[in-house]
Each structure stands twice: as C-alpha cells, then as structure tokens.
C-alpha positions as CSV (number, residue, x, y, z in Angstrom):
1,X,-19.1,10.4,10.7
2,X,-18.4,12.5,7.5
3,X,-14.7,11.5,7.9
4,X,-15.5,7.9,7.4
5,X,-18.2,8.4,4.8
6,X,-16.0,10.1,2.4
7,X,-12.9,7.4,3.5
8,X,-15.1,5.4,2.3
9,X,-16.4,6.5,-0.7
10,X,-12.8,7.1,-1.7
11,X,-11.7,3.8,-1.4
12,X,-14.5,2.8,-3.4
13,X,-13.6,4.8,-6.6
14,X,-10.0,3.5,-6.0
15,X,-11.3,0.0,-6.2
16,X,-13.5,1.0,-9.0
17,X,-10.9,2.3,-11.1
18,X,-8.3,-0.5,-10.5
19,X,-10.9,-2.9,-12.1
20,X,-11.8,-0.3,-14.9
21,X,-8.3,0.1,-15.9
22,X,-6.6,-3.1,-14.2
23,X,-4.6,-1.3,-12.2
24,X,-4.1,-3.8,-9.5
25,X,-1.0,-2.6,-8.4
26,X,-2.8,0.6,-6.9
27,X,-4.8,-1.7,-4.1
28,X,-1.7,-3.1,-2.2
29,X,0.1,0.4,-2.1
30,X,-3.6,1.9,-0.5
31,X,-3.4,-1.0,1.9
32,X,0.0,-0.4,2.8
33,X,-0.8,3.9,3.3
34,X,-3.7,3.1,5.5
35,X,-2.0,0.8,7.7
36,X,1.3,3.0,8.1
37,X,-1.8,5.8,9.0
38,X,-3.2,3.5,11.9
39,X,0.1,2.8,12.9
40,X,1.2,6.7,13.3
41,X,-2.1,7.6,15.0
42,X,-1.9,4.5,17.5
43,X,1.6,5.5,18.2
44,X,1.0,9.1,18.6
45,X,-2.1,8.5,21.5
46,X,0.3,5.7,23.3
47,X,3.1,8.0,23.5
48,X,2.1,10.2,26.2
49,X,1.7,7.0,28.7
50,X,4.9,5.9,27.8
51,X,6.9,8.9,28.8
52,X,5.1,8.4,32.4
53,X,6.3,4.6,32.6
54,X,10.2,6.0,32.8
C-alpha cells in the first residue's frame, strides 16, 4: 500500500511540474516507462508456466 501511495504521489509532482514549466514532453515518456514496467513484470510471472507448456 505504501508502494502505490508514493507511485502516486510521484506521478503527481510529475504532472505538476509539466504544467508549471510546460514540459509536456515529460508525460508521454512516463507513460511509455510505466507501461514497459507492466509489461516486464507480466512477462516475468507468465514465464514460469510457459516453460511447463513445452
């Protein structure tokens, strides 16, 4: 629960500070990390049933 407290709050402040500063280039690029993140972690727990399959 502290894991996706602070997630959160971090992607808050990144939000906040592409409007300060209009940095909207920094949201897509977050986006793009966090899905690449899922992506590995899904991959990772899928893997070991997998390798049973062959």
């Amino acid at each position: 629960m502290r894991l996706f407290k602070h997630l959160t709050r971090l992607l808050r402040d990144i939000v906040i500070f592409a409007k300060e500063n209009k940095a909207w280039w920094i949201v897509p690029i977050v986006v793009v990390l966090l899905l690449t993140a899922v992506i590995i972690v899904a991959g990772q727990t899928v893997a070991p049933f997998i390798y049973t399959l062959f």
